[in-house]
N, CA, C and O atoms as a GROMACS GRO file, in nm:
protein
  392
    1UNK      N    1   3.146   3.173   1.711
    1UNK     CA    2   3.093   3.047   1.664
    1UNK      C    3   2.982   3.003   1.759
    1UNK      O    4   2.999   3.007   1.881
    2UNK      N    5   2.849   2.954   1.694
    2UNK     CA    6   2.761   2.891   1.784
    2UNK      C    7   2.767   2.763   1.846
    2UNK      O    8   2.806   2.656   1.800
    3UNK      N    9   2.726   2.790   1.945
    3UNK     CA   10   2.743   2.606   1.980
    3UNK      C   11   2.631   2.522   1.942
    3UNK      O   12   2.512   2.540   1.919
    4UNK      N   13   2.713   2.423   1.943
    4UNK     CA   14   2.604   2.301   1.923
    4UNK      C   15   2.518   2.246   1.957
    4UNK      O   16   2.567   2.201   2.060
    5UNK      N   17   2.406   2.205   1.954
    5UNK     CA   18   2.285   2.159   2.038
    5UNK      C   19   2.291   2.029   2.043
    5UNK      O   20   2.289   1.975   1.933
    6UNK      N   21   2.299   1.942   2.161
    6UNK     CA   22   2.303   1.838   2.153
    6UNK      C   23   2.201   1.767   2.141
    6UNK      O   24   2.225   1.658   2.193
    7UNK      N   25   2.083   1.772   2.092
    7UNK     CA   26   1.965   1.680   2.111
    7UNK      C   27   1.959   1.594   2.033
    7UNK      O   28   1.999   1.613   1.918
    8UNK      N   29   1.914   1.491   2.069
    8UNK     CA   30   1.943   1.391   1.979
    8UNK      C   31   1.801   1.322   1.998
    8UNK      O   32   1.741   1.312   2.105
    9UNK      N   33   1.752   1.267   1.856
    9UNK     CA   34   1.624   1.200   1.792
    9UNK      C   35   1.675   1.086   1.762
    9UNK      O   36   1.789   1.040   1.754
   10UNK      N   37   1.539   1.038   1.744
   10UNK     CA   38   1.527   0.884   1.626
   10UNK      C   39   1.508   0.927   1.532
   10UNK      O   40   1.430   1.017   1.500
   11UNK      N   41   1.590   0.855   1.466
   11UNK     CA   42   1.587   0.859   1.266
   11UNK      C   43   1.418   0.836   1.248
   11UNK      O   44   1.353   0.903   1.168
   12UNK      N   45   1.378   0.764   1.306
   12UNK     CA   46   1.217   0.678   1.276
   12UNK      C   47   1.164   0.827   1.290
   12UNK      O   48   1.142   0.884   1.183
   13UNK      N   49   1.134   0.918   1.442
   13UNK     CA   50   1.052   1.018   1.415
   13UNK      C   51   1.077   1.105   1.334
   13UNK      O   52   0.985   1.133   1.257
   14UNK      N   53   1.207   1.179   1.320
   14UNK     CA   54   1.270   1.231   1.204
   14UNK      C   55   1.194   1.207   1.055
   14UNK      O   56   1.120   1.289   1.001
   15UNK      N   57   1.227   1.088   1.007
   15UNK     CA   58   1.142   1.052   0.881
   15UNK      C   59   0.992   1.078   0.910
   15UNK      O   60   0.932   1.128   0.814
   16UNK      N   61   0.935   1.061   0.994
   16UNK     CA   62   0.793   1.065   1.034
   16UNK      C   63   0.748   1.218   0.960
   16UNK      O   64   0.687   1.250   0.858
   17UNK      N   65   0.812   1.288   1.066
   17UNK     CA   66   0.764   1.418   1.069
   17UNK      C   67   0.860   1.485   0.935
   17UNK      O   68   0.790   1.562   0.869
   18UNK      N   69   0.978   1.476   0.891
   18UNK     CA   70   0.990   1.520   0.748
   18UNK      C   71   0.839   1.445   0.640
   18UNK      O   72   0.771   1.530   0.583
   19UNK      N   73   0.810   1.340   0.624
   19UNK     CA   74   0.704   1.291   0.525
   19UNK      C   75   0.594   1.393   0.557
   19UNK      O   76   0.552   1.432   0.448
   20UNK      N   77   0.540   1.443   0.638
   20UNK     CA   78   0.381   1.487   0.701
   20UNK      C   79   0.452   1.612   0.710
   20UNK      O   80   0.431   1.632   0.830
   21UNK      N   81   0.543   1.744   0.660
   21UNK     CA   82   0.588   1.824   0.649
   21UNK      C   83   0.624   1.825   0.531
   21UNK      O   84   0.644   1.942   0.500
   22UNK      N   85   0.652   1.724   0.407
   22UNK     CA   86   0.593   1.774   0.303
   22UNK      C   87   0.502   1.716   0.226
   22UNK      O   88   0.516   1.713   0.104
   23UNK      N   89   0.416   1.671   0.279
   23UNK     CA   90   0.285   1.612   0.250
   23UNK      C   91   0.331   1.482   0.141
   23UNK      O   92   0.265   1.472   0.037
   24UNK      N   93   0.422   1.402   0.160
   24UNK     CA   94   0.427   1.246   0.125
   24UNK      C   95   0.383   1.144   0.118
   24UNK      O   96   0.402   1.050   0.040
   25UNK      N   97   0.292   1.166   0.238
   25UNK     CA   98   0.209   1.005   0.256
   25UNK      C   99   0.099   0.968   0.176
   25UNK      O  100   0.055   0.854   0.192
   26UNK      N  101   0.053   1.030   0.103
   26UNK     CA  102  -0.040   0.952   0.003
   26UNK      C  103   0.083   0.911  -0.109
   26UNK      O  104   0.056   0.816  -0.183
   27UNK      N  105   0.150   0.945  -0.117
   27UNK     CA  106   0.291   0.907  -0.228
   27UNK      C  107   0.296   0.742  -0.179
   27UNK      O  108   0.266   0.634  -0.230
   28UNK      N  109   0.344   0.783  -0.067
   28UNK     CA  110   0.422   0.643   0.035
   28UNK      C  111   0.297   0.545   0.003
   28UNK      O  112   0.313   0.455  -0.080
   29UNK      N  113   0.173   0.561   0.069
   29UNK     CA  114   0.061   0.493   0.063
   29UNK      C  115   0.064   0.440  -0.081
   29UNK      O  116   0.085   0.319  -0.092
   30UNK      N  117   0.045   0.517  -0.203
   30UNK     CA  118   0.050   0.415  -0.303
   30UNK      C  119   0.198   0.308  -0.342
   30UNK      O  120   0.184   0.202  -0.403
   31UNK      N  121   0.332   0.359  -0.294
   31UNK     CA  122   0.415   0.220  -0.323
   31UNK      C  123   0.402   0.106  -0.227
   31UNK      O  124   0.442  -0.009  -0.243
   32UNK      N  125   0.324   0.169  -0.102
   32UNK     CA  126   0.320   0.115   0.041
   32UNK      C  127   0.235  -0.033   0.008
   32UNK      O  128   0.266  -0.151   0.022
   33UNK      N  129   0.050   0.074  -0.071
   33UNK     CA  130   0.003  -0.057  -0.138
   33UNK      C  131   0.104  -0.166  -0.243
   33UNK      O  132   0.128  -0.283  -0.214
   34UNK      N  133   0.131  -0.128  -0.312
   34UNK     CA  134   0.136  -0.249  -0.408
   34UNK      C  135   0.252  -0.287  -0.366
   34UNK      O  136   0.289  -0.353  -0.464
   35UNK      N  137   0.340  -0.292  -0.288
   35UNK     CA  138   0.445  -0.384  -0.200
   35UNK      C  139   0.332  -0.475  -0.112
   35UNK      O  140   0.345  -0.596  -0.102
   36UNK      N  141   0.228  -0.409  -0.055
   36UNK     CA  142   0.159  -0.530   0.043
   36UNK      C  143   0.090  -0.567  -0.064
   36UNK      O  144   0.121  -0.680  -0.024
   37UNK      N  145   0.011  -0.591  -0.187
   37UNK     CA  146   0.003  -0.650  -0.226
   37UNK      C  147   0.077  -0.745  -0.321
   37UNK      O  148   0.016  -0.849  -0.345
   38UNK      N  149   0.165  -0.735  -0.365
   38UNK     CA  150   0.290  -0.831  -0.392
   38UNK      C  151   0.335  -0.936  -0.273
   38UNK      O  152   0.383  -1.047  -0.296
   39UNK      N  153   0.308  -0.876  -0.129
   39UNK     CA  154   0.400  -0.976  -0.099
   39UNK      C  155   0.225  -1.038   0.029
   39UNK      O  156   0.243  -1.111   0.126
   40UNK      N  157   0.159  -1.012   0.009
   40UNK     CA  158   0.038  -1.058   0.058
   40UNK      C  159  -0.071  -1.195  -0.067
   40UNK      O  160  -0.155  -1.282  -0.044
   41UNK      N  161  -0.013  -1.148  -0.175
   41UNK     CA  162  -0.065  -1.218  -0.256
   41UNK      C  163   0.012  -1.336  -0.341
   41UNK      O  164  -0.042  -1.423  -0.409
   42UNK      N  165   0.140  -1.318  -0.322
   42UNK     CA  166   0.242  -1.462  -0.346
   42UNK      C  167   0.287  -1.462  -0.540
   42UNK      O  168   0.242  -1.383  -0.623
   43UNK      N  169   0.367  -1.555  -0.561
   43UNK     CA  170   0.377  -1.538  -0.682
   43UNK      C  171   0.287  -1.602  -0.790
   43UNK      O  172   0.306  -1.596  -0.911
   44UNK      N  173   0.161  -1.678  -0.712
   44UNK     CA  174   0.115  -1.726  -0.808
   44UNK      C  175  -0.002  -1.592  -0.841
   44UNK      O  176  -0.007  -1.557  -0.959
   45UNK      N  177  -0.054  -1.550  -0.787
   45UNK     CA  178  -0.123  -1.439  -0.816
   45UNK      C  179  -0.036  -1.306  -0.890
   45UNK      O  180  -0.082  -1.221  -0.966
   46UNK      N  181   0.141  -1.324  -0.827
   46UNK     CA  182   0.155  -1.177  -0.889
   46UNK      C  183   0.203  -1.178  -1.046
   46UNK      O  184   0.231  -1.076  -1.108
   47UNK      N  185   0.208  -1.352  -1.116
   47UNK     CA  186   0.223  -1.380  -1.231
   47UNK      C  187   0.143  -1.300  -1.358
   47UNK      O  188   0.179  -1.259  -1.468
   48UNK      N  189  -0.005  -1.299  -1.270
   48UNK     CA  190  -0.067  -1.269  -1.377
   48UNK      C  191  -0.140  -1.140  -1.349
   48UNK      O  192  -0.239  -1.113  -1.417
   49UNK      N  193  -0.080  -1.022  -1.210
   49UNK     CA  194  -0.082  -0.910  -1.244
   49UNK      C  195  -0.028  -0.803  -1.308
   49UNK      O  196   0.094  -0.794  -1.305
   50UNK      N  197  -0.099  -0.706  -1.376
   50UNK     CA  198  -0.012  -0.644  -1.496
   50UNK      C  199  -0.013  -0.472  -1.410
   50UNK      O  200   0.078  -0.391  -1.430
   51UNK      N  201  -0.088  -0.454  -1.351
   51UNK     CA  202  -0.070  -0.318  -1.241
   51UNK      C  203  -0.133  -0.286  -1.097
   51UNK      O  204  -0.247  -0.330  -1.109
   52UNK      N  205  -0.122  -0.243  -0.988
   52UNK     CA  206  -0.174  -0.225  -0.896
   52UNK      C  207  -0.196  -0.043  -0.870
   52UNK      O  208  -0.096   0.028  -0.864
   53UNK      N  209  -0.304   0.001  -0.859
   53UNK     CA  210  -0.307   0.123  -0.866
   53UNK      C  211  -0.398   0.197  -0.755
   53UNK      O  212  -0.519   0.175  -0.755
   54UNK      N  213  -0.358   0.258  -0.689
   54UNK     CA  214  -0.445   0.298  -0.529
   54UNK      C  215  -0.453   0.435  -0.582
   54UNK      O  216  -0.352   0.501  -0.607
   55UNK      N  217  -0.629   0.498  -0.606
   55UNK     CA  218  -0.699   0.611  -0.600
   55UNK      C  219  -0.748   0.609  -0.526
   55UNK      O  220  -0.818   0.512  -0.501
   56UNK      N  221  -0.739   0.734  -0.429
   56UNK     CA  222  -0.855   0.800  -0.336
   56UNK      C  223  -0.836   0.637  -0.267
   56UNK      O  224  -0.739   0.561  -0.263
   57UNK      N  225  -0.964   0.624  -0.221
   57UNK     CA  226  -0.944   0.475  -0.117
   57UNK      C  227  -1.024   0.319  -0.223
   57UNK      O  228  -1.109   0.233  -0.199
   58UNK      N  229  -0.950   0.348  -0.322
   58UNK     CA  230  -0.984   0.213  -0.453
   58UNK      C  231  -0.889   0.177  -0.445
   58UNK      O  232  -0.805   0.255  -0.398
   59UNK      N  233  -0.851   0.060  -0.478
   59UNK     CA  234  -0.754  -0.019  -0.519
   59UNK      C  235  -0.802  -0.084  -0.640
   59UNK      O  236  -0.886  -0.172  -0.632
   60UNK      N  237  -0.742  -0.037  -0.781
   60UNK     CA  238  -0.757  -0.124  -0.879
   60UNK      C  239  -0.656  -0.196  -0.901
   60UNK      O  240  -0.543  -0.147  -0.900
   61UNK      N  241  -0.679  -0.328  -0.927
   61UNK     CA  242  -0.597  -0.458  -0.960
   61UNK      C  243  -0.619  -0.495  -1.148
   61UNK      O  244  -0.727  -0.533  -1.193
   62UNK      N  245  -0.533  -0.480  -1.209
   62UNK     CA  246  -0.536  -0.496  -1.330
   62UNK      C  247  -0.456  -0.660  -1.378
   62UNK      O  248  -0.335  -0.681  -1.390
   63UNK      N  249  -0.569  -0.758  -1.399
   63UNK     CA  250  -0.505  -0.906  -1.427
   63UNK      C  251  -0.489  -0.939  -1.527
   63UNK      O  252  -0.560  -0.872  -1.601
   64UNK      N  253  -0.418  -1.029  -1.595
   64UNK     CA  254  -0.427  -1.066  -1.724
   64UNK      C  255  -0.498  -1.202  -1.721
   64UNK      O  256  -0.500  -1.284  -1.813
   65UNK      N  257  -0.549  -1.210  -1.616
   65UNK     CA  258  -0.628  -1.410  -1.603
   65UNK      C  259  -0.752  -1.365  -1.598
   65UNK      O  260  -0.771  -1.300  -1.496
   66UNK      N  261  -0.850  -1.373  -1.670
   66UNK     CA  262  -1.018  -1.373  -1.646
   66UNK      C  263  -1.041  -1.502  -1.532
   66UNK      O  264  -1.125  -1.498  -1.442
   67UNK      N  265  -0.983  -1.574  -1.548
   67UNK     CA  266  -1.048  -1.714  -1.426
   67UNK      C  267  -0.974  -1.677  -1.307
   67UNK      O  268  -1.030  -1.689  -1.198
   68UNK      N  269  -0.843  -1.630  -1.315
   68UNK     CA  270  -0.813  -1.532  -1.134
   68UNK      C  271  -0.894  -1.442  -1.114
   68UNK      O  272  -0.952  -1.412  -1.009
   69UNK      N  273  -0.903  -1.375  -1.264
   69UNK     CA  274  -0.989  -1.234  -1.193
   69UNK      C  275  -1.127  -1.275  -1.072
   69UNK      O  276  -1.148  -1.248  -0.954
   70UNK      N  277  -1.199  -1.352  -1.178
   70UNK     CA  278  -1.334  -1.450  -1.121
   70UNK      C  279  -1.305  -1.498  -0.970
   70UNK      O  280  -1.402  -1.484  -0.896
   71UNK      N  281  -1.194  -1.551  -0.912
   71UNK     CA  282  -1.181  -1.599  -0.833
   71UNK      C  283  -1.159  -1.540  -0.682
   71UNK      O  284  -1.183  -1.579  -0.568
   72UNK      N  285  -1.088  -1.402  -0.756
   72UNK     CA  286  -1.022  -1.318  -0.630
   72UNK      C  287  -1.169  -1.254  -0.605
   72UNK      O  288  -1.209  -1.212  -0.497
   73UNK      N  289  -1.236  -1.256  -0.721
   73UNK     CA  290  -1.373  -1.160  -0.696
   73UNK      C  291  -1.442  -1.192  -0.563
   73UNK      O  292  -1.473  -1.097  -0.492
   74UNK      N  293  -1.465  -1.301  -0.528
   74UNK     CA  294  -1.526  -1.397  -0.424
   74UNK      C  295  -1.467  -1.369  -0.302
   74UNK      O  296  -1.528  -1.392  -0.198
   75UNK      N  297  -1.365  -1.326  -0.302
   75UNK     CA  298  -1.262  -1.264  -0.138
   75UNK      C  299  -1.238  -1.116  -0.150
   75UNK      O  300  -1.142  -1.048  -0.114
   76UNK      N  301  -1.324  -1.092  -0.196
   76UNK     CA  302  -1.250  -0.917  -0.199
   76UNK      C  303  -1.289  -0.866  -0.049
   76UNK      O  304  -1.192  -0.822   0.012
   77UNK      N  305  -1.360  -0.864  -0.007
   77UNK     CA  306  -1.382  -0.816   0.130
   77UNK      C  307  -1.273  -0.870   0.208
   77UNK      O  308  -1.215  -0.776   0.262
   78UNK      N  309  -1.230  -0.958   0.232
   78UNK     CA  310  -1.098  -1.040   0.271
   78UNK      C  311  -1.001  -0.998   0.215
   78UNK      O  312  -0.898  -0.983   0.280
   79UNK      N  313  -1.005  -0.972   0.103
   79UNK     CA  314  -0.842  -0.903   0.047
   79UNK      C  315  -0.846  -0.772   0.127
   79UNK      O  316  -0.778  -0.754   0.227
   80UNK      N  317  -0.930  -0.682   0.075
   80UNK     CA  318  -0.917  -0.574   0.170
   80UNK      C  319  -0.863  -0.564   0.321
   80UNK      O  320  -0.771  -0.496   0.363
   81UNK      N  321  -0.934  -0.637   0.379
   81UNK     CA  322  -0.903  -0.643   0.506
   81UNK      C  323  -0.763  -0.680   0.562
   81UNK      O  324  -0.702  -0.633   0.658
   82UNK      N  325  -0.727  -0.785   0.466
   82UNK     CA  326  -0.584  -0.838   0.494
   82UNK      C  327  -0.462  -0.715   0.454
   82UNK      O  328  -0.360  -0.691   0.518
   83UNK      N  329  -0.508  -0.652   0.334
   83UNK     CA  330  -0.475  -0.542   0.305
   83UNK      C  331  -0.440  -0.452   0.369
   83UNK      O  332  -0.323  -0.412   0.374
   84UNK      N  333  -0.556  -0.393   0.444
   84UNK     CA  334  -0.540  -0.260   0.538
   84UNK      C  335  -0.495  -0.294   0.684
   84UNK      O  336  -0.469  -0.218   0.777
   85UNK      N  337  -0.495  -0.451   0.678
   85UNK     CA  338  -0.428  -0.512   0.802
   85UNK      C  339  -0.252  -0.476   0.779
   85UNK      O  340  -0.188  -0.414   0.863
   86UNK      N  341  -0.204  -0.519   0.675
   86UNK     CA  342  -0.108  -0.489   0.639
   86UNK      C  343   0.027  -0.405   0.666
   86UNK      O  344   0.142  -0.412   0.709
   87UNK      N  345  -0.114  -0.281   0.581
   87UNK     CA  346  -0.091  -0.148   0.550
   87UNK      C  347  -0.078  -0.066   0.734
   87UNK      O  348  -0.022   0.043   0.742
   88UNK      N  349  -0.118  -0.115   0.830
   88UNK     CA  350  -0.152  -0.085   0.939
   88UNK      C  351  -0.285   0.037   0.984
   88UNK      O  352  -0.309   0.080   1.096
   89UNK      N  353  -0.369   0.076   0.826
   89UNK     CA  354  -0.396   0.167   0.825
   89UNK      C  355  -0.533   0.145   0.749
   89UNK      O  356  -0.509   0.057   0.666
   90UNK      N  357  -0.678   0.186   0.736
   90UNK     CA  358  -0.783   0.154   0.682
   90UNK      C  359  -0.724   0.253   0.517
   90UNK      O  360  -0.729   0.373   0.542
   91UNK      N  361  -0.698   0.239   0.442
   91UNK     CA  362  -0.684   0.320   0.314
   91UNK      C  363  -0.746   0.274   0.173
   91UNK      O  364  -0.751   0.332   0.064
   92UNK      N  365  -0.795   0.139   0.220
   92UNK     CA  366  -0.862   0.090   0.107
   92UNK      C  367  -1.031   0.051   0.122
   92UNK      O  368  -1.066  -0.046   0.189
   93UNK      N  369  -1.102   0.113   0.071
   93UNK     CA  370  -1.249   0.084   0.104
   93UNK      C  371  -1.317  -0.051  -0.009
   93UNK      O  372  -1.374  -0.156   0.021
   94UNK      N  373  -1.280   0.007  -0.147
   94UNK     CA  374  -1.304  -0.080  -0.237
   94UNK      C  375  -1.218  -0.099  -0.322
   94UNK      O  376  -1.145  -0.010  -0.366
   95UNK      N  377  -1.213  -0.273  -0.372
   95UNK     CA  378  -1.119  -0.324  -0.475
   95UNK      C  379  -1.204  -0.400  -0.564
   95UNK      O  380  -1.282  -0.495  -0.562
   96UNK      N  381  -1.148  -0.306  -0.653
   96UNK     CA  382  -1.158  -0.324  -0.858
   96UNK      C  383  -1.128  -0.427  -0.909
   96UNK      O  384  -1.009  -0.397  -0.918
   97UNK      N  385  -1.133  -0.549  -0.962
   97UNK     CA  386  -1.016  -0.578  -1.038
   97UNK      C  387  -1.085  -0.575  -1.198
   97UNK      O  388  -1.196  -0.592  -1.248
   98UNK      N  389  -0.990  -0.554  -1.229
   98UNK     CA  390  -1.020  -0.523  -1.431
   98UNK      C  391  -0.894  -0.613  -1.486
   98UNK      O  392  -0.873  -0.623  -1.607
   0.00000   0.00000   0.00000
């Protein structure tokens, strides 16, 4: 019988390095986005979103309000930022909303 190896890890690096061993993190990155945007943007904004969708480094925001849409338009550089502040990570360059 072999013996046992005692080494012992963090669960945290563990998960780390299983995700980036099987190439996960753009997976993670898109539920990663639209959790920070749900909880960065509150419920009065997430009333009248109908999808959040992260391509490549886009973020499209799909609204059902033409006068939110209009409004968020005016902070998008600020959304972003608060965004990838978030996210801890630059992954969003430009945001869509349709």
């Amino acid at each position: 019988m072999s013996k046992r190896q005692n080494d012992s890890f963090k669960i945290d690096d563990l998960m780390k390095s299983f995700v980036k061993e099987n190439k996960l993190e753009k997976g993670l990155d898109k539920v990663n986005v639209e959790a920070a945007w749900t909880e960065m943007m509150g419920n009065g904004v997430n009333t009248y979103t109908n999808s959040v969708k992260l391509h490549k480094d886009v973020l499209y925001v799909e609204l059902s309000s033409s006068v939110l849409r209009e409004e968020l338009s005016y902070g998008k550089d600020k959304i972003i930022n608060m965004l990838n502040e978030s996210l801890g990570k630059n992954l969003i360059t430009k945001l869509i909303l349709r």
